[in-house]
N, C-alpha and C positions, 0 to 999 in steps of 0.2 A: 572716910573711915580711918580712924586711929591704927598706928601698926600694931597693937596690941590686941586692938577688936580681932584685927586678922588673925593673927597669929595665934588667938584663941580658936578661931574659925579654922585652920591650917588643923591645928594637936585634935581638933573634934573628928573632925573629919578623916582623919589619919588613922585615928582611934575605931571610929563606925567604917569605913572603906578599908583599911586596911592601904598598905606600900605596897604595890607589888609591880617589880622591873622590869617581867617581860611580861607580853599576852596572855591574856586566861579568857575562857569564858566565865563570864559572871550567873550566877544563880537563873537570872533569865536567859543565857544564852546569848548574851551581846560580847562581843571581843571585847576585854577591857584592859587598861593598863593604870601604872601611873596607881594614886588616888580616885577610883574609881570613873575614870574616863570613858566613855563610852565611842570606842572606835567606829562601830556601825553607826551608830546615830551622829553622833558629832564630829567624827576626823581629827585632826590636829591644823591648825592655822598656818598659814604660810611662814609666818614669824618664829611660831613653834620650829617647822622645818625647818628655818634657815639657823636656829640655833642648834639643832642635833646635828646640823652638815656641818658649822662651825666646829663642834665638838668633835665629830666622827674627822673630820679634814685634820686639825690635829692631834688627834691618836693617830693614824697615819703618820703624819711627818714626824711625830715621836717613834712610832715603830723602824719607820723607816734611817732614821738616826741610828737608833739603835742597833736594829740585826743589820743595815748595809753600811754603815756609816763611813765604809772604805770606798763604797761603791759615792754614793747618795753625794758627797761632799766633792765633786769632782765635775760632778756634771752640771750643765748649765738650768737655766730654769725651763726650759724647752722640755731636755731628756728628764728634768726633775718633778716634771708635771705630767708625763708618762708615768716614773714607778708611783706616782701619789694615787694615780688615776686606778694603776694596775692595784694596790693594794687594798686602795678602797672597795674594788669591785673582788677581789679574789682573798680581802684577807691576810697579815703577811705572808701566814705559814703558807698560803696558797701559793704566793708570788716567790715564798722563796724555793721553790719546785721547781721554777726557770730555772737552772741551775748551769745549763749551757748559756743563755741569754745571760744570764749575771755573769759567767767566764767573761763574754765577750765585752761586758761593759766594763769587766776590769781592766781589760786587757784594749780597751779603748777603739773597739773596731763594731763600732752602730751600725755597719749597715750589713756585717753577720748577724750581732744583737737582735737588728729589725728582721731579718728573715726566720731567725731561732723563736721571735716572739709569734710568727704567725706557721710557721711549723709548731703547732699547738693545738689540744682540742678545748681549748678556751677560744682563739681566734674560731674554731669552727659552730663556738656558744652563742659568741660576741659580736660576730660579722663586721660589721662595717668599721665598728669601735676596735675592733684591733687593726685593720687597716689602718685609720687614720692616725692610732696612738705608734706601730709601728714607722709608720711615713713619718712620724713628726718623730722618734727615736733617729731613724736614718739622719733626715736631714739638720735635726737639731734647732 
């Protein structure tokens, strides 16, 4: 198929489905996204995931550029794959609420850091995952 065929087939489709960015139920009551996607019935492909994790992984390291980039540019990739982990799962604004745990990463002392991150009622959401992300902030 020609790019052209497609991209007639793309603007049709656009047109009768509609764009829409997050979840809806559709007319029948299926979760739908996207150009008329049907969540219940069809999923998203592994391929699909691993490009919104692509995407979602760096919005993260941009946020995290961004609002810690005092903190974020200092640390090794160990402690830098903890806040990527933490932001991902809580969000920045969520992560940047650590605010005693971010003190202590400024101030270079991980293994308060790691105790500040499971003094948390995230660690008590998260269970095991903030164990292991604090033990790997500790140890680095």
């Amino acid at each position: 198929m020609s790019e052209v065929f497609m991209l007639m087939c793309k603007n049709q489709l656009i047109k009768h489905e509609g764009l829409v960015l997050n979840p809806y139920k559709c007319t029948s009551g299926a979760l739908t996204i996207g150009v008329g996607r049907n969540l219940d019935a069809r999923g998203i492909s592994k391929a699909e995931a691993m490009y919104m994790l692509d995407n979602d992984l760096k919005e993260c390291i941009n946020q995290l550029q961004t609002h810690l980039s005092d903190i974020y540019v200092t640390l090794n990739d160990t402690r830098r794959l903890v806040l990527v982990n933490m932001c991902f799962n809580l969000g920045i604004f969520g992560l940047l609420q650590f605010r005693k745990t971010l003190a202590f990463l400024r101030a270079k002392d991980y293994e308060s850091a790691s105790k500040e991150m499971l003094n948390s009622k995230w660690a008590t959401q998260v269970g095991n995952r903030a164990k292991e992300l604090a033990e790997m902030m500790r140890k680095g």
